[in-house]
SEBA-437928 format. One record per residue (C-alpha): residue number from 1; residue in three letters; chain; x, y, z. Coordinates in Angstrom, 2 decimals. Last residue first. Layout:
<fibas>
nr: NUM rest: Ala kette: A east: X north: Y up: Z
...
</fibas>
This chain:
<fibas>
nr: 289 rest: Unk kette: A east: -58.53 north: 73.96 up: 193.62
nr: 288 rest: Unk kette: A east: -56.91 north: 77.72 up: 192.15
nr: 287 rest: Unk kette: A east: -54.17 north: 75.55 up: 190.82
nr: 286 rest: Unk kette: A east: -57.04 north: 73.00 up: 189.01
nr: 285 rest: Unk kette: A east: -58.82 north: 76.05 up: 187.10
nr: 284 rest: Unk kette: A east: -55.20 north: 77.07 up: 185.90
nr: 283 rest: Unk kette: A east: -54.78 north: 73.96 up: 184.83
nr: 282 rest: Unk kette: A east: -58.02 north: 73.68 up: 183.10
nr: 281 rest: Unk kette: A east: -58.23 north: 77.42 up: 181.49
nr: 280 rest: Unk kette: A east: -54.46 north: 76.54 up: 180.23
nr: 279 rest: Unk kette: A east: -55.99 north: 73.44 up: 178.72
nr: 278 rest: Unk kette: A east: -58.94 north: 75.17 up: 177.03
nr: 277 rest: Unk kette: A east: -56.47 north: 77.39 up: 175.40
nr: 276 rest: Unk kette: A east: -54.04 north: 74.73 up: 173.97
nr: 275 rest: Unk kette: A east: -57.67 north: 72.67 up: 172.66
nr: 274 rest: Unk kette: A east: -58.48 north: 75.94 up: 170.86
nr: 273 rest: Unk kette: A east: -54.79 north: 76.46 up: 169.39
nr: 272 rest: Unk kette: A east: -54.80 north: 72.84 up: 168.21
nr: 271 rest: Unk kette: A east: -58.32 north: 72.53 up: 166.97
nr: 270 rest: Unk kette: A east: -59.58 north: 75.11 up: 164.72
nr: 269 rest: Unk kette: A east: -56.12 north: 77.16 up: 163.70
nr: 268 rest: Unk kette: A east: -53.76 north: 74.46 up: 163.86
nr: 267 rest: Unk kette: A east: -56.13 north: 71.98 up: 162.00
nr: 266 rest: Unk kette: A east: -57.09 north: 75.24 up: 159.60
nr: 265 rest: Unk kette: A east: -53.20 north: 75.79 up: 159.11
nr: 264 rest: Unk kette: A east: -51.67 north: 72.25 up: 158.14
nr: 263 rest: Unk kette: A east: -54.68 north: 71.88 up: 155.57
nr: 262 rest: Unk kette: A east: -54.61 north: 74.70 up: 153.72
nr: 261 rest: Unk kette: A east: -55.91 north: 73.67 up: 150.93
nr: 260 rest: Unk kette: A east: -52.86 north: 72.86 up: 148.66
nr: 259 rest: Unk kette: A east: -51.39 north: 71.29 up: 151.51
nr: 258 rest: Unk kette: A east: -54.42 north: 69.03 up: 151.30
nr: 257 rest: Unk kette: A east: -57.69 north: 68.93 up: 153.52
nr: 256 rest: Unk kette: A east: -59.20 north: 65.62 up: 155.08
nr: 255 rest: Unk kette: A east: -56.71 north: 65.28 up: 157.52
nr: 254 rest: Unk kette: A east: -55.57 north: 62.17 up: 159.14
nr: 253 rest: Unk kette: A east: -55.00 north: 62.20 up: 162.72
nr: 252 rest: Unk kette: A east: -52.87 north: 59.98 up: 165.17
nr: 251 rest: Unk kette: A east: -50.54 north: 59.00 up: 162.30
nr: 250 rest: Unk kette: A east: -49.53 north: 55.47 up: 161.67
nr: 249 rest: Unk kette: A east: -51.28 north: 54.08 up: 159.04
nr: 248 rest: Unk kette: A east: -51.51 north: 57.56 up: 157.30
nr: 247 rest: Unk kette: A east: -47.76 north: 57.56 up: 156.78
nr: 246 rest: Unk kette: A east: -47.93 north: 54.27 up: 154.73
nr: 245 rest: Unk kette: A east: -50.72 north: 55.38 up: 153.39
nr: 244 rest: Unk kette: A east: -48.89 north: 58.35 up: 151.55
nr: 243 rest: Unk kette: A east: -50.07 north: 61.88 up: 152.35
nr: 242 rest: Unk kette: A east: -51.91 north: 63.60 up: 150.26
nr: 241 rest: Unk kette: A east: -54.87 north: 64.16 up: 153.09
nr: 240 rest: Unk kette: A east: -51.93 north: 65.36 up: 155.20
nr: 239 rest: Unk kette: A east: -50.95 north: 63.18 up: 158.14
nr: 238 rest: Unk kette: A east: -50.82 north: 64.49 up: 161.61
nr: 237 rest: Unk kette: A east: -49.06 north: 63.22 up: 164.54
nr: 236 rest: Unk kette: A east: -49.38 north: 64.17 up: 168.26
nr: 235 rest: Unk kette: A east: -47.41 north: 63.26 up: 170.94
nr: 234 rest: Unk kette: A east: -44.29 north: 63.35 up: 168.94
nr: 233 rest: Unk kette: A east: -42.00 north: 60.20 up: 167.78
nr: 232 rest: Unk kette: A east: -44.20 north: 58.39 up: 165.69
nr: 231 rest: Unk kette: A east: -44.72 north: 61.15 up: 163.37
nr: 230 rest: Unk kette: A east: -41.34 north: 61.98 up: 163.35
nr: 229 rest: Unk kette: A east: -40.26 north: 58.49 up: 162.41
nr: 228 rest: Unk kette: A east: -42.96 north: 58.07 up: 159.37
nr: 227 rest: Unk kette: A east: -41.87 north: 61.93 up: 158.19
nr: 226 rest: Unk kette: A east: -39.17 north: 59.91 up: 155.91
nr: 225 rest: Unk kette: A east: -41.92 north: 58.51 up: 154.08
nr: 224 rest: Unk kette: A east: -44.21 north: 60.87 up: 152.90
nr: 223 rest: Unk kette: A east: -47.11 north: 62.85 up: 154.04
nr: 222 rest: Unk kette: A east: -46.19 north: 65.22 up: 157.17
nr: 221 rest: Unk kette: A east: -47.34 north: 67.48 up: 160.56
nr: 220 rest: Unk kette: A east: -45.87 north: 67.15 up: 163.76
nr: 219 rest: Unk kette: A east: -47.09 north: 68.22 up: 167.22
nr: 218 rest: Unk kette: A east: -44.96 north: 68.44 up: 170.31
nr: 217 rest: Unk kette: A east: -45.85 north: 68.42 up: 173.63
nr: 216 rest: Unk kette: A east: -45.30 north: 64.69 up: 174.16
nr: 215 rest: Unk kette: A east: -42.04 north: 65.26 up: 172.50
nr: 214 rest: Unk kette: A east: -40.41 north: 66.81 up: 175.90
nr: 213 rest: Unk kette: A east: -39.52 north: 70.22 up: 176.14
nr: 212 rest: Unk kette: A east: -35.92 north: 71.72 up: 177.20
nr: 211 rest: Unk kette: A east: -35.64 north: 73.73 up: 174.11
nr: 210 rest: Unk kette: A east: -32.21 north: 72.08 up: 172.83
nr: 209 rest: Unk kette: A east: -33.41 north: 68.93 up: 174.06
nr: 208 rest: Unk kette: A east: -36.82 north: 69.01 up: 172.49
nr: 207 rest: Unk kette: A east: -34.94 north: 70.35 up: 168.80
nr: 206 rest: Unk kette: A east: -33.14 north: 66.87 up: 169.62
nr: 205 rest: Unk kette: A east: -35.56 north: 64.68 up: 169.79
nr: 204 rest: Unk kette: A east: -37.21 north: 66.25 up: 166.86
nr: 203 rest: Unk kette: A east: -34.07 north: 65.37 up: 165.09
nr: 202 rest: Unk kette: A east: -33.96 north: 62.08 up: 165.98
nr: 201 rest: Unk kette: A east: -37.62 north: 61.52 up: 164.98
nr: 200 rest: Unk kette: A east: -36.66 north: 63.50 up: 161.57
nr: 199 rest: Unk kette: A east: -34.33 north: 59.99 up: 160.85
nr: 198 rest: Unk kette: A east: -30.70 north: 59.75 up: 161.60
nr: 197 rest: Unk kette: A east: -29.44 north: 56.84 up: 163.57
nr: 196 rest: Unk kette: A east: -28.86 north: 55.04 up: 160.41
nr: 195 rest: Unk kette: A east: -26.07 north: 56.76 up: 159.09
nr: 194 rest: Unk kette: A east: -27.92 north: 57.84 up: 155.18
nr: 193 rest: Unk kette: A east: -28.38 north: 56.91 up: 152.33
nr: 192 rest: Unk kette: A east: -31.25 north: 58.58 up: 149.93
nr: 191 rest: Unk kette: A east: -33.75 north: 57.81 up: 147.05
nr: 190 rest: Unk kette: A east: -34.94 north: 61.04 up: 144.71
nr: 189 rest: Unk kette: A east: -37.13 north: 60.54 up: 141.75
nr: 188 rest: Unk kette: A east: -40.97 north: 60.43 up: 143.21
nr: 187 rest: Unk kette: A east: -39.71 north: 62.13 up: 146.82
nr: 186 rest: Unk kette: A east: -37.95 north: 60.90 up: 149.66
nr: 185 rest: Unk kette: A east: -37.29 north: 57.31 up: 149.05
nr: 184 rest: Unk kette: A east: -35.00 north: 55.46 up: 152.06
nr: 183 rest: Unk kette: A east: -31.68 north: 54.23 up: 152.77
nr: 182 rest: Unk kette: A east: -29.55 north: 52.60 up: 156.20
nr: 181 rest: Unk kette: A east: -25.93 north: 53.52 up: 156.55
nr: 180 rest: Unk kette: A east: -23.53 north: 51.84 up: 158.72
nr: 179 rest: Unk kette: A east: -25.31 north: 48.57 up: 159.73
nr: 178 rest: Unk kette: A east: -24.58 north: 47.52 up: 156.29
nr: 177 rest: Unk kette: A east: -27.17 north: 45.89 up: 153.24
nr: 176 rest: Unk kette: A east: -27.46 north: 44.45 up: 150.10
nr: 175 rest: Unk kette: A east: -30.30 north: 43.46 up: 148.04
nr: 174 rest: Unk kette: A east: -32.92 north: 45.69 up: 149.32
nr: 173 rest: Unk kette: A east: -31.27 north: 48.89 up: 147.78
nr: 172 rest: Unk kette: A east: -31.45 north: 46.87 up: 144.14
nr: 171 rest: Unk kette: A east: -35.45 north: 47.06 up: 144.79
nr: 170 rest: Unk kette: A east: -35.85 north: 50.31 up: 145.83
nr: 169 rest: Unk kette: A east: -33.66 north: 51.16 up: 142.67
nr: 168 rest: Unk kette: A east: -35.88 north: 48.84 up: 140.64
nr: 167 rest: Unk kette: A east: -39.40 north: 50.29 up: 141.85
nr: 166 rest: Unk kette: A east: -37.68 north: 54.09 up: 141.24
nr: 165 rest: Unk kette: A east: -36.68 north: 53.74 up: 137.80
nr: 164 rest: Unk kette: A east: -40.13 north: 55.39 up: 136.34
nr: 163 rest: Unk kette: A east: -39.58 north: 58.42 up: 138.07
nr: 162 rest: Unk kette: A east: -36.42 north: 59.55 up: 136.52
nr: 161 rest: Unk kette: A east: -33.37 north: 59.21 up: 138.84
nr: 160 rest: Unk kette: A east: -31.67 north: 61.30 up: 141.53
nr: 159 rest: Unk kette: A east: -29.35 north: 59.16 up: 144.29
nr: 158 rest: Unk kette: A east: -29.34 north: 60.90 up: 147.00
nr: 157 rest: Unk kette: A east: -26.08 north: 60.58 up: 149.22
nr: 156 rest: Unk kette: A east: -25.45 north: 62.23 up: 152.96
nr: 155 rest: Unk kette: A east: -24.49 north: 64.27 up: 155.12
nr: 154 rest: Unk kette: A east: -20.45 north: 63.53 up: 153.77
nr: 153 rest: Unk kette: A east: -17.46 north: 62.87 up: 155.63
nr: 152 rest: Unk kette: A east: -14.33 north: 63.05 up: 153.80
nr: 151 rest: Unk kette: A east: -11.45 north: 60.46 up: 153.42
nr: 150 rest: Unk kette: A east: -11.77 north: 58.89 up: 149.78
nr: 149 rest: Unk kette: A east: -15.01 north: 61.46 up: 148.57
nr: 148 rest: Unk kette: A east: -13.48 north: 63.07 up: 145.63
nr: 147 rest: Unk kette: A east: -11.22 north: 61.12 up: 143.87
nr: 146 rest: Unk kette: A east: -13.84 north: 58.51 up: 143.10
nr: 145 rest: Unk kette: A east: -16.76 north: 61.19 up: 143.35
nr: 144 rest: Unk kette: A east: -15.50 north: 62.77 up: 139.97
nr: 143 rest: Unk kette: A east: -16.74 north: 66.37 up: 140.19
nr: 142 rest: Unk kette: A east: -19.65 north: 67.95 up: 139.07
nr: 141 rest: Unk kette: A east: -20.29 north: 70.65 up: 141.42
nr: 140 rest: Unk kette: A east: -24.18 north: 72.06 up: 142.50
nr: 139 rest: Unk kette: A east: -25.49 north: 74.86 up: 144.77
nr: 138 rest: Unk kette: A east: -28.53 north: 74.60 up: 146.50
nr: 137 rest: Unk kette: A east: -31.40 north: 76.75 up: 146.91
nr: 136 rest: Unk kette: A east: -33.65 north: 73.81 up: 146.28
nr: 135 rest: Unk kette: A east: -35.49 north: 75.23 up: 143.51
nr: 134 rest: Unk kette: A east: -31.56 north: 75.85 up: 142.16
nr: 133 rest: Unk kette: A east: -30.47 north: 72.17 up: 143.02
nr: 132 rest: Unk kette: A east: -33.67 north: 71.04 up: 140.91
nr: 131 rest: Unk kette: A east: -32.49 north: 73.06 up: 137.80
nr: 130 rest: Unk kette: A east: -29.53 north: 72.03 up: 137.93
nr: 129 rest: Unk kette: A east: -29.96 north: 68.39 up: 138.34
nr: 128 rest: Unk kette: A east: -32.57 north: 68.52 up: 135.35
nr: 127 rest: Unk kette: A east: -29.92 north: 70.34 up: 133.09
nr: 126 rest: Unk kette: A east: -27.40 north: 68.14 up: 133.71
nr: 125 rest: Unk kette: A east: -25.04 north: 67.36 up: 136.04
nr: 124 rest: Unk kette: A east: -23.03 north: 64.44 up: 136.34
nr: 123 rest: Unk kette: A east: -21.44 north: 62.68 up: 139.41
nr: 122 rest: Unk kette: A east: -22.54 north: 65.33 up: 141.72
nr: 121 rest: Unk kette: A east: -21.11 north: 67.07 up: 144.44
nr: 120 rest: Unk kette: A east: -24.01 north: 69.03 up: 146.07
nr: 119 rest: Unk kette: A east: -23.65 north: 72.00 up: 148.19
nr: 118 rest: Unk kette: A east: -26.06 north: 72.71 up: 150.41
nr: 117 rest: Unk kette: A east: -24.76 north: 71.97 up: 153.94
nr: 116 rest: Unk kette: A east: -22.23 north: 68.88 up: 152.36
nr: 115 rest: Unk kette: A east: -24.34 north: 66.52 up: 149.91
nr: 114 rest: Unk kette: A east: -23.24 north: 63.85 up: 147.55
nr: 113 rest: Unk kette: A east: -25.71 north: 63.24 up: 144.77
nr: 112 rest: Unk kette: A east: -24.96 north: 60.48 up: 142.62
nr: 111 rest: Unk kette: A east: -26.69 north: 60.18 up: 139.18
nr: 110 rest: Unk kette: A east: -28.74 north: 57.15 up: 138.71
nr: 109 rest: Unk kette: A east: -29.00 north: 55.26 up: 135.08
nr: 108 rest: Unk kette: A east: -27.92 north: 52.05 up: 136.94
nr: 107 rest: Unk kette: A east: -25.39 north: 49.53 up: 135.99
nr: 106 rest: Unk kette: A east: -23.19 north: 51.38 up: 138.98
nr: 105 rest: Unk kette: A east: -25.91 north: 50.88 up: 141.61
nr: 104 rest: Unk kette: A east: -24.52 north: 48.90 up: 143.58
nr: 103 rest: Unk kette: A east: -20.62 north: 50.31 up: 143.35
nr: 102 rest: Unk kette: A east: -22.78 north: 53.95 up: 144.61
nr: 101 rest: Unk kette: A east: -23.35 north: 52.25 up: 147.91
nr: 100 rest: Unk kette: A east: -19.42 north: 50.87 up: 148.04
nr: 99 rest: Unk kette: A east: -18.34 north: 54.57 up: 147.23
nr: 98 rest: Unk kette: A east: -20.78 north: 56.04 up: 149.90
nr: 97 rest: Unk kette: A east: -19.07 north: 54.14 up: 152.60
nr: 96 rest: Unk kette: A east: -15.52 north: 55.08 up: 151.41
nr: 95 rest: Unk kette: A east: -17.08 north: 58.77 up: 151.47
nr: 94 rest: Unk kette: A east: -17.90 north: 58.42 up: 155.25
nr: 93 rest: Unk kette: A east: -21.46 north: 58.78 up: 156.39
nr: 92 rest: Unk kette: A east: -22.25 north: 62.62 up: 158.88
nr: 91 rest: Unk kette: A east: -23.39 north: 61.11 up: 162.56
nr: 90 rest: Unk kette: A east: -25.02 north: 64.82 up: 163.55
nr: 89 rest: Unk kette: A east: -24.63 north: 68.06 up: 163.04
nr: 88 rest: Unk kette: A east: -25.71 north: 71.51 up: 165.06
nr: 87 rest: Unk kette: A east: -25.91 north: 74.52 up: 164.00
nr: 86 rest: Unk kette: A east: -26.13 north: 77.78 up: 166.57
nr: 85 rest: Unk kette: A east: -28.14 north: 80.98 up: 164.85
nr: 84 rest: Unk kette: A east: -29.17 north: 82.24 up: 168.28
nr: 83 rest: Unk kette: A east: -32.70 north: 82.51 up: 167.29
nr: 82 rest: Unk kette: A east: -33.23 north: 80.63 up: 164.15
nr: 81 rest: Unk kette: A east: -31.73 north: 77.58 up: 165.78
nr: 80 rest: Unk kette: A east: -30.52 north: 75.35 up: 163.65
nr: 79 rest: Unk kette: A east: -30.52 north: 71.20 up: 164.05
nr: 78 rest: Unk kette: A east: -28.59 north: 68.91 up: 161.13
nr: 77 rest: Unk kette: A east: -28.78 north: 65.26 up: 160.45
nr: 76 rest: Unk kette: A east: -32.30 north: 64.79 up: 161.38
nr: 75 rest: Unk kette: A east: -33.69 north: 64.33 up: 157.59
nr: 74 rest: Unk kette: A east: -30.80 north: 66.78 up: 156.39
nr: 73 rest: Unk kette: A east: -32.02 north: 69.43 up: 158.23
nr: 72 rest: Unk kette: A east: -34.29 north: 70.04 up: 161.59
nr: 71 rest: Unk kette: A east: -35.24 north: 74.28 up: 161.30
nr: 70 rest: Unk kette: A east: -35.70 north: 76.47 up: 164.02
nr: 69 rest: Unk kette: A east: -38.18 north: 79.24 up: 165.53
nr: 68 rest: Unk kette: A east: -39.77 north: 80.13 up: 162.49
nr: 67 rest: Unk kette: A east: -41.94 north: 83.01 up: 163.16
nr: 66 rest: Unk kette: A east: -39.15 north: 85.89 up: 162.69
nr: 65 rest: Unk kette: A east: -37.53 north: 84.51 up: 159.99
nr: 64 rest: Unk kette: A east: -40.71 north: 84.28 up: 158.11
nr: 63 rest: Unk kette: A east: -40.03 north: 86.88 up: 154.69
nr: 62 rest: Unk kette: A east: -40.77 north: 83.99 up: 152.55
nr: 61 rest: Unk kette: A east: -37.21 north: 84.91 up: 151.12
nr: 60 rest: Unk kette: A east: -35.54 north: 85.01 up: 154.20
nr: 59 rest: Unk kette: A east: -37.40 north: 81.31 up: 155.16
nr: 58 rest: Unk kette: A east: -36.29 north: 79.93 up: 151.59
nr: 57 rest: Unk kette: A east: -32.45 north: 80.86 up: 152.36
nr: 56 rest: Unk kette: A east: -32.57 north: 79.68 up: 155.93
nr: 55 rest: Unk kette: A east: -34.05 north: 76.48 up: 155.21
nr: 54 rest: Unk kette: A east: -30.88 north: 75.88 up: 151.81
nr: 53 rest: Unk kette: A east: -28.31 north: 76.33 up: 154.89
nr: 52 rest: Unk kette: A east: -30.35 north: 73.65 up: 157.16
nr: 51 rest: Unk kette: A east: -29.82 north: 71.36 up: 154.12
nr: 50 rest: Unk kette: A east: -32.89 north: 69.93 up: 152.72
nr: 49 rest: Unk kette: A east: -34.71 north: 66.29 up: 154.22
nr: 48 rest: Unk kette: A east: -36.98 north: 68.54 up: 155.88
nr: 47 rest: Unk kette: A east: -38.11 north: 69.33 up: 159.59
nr: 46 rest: Unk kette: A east: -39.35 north: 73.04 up: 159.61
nr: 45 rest: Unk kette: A east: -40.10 north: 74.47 up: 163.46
nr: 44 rest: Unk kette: A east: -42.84 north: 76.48 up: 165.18
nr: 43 rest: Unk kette: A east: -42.43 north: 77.04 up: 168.92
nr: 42 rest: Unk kette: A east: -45.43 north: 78.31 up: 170.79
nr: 41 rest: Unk kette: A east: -45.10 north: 81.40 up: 172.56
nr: 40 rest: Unk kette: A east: -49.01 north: 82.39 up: 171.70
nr: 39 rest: Unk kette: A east: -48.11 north: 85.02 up: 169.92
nr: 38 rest: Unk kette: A east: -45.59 north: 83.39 up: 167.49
nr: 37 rest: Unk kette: A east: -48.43 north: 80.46 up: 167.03
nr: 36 rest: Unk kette: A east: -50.63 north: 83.32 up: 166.50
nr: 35 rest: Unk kette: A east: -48.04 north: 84.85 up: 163.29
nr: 34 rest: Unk kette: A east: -47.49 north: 81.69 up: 162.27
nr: 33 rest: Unk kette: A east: -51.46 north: 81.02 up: 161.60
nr: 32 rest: Unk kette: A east: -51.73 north: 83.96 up: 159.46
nr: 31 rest: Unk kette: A east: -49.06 north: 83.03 up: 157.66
nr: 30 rest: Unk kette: A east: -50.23 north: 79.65 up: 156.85
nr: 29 rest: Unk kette: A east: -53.72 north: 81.42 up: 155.87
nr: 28 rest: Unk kette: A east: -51.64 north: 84.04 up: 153.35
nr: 27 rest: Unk kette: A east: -50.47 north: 80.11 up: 151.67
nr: 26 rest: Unk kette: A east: -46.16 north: 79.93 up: 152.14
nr: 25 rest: Unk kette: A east: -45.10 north: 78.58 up: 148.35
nr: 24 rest: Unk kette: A east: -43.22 north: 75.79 up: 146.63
nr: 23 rest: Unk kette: A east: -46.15 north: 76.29 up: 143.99
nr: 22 rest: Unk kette: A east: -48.01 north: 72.63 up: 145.23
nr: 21 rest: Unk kette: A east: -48.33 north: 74.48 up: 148.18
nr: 20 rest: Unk kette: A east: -45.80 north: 74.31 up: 151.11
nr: 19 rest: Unk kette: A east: -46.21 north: 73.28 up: 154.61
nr: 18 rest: Unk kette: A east: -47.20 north: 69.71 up: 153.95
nr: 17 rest: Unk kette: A east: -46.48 north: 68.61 up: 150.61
nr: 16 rest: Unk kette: A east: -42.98 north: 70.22 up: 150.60
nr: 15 rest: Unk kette: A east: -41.99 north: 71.57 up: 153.87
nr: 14 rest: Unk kette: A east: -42.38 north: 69.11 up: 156.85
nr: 13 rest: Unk kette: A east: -43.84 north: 70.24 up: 160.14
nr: 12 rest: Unk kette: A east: -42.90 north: 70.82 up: 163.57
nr: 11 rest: Unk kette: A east: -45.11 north: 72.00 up: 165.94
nr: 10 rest: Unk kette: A east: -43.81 north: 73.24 up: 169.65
nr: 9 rest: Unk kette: A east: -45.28 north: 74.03 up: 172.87
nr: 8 rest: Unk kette: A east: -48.58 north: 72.00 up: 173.18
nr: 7 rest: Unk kette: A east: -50.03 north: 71.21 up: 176.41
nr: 6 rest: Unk kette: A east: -50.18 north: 67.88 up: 177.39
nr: 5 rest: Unk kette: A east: -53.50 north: 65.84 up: 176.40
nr: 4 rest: Unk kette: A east: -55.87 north: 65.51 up: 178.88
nr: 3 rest: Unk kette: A east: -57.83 north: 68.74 up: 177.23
nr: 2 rest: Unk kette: A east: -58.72 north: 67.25 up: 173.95
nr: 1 rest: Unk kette: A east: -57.33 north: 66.58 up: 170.49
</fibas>
């Protein structure tokens, strides 16, 4: 990063693998680093494929609701400002869509995962289902999804399946297709449908709305998947050094350190706030001519 580049005014990051340790926890460095950002007036924002509602539960509990400006939900379906508390949600799928997803995958040893904020209406829950809606800070239902979803818009489906099934469910997802919903994996067991025009690039696009910035002043960290459109949407994408190579492809900077090494903070710390500084010092150099 250097001087020509804009200044920077907002950094959004994903949560787990990025921001988060491999113990689903804030590091005392990440803090640190919050705290400056918070200083320095720039904005500092979570974009995760969680529920907004399930964000402001973990941030509380971290004890960081006063250096997290907003969070991006449901991969870029849902926008909340810490600030003023105002939600915003966008292009929810219809249940009668979701029931012709879940008819391809009906021979499959999936369980259906319909989410509204953070409740999830599952198909069948079991201990592993409750269990992961709990580390989510989400709250689960088993309910039948025929009766259930006829007429209701949903944020969207995960299907949650043992590691091992994951090739074949990518596979099956290839094999059919609707310009209503488009599908992607978000983690080892969890694959996800959702209305196409949702992706965390949308939602950064929209957190630069809300804040009257552009994305050129925005820098985003991530390592999987469903960071790819963020990371091609800011002016300034980072990969973690666990990222997938996918996401490394197309980042601006890969990092050698790890989210279990602080890796988010020390390139925030050593080069983004430095290179921020320097190009203050320039413009304000080039105003007094």
């Amino acid at each position: 990063m250097n001087i020509e580049q804009p200044l920077v005014t907002m950094i959004a990051t994903d949560l787990d693998g990025t921001l988060l340790d491999s113990h689903k926890q804030v590091s005392e460095e990440t803090r640190k680093v919050l705290r400056e950002l918070k200083n320095r007036g720039i904005l500092f924002g979570i974009a995760s494929g969680r529920p907004v509602e399930s964000g402001q539960i973990l941030v509380h509990d971290w004890g960081l609701e006063n250096d997290i400006s907003f969070l991006i939900g449901m991969n870029g379906g849902a926008l909340y400002d810490m600030r003023t508390k105002a939600k915003h949600k966008y292009y929810p799928l219809s249940g009668d869509k979701i029931l012709e997803i879940m008819e391809h995958f009906k021979d499959m040893d999936v369980i259906f995962q319909c989410m509204l904020g953070n409740d999830r209406f599952v198909s069948k829950s079991t201990e592993k289902t409750r269990a992961h809606a709990k580390l989510f800070c989400e709250h689960e239902h088993e309910v039948d999804l025929q009766e259930f979803l006829p007429g209701r818009e949903i944020d969207k489906l995960i299907l949650f399946l043992d590691p091992e099934l994951m090739p074949a469910v990518r596979h099956r997802a290839t094999t059919f297709s609707d310009p209503a919903y488009t599908s992607m994996q978000t983690a080892d067991n969890l694959y996800e449908y959702m209305d196409p025009r949702i992706n965390k690039g949308f939602g950064i696009e929209k957190a630069c709305k809300h804040y009257g910035i552009t994305p050129d002043h925005v820098v985003a960290f991530g390592d999987a998947e469903n960071d790819e459109a963020m990371i091609e949407t800011v002016g300034l994408g980072v990969a973690m050094a666990n990222a997938s190579d996918e996401l490394k492809k197309i980042a601006d900077v890969v990092l050698k350190e790890t989210n279990d090494q602080d890796g988010l903070a020390h390139f925030v710390e050593n080069v983004v706030l430095p290179a921020n500084t320097d190009r203050l010092e320039h413009d304000a150099n080039a105003r007094l001519g």
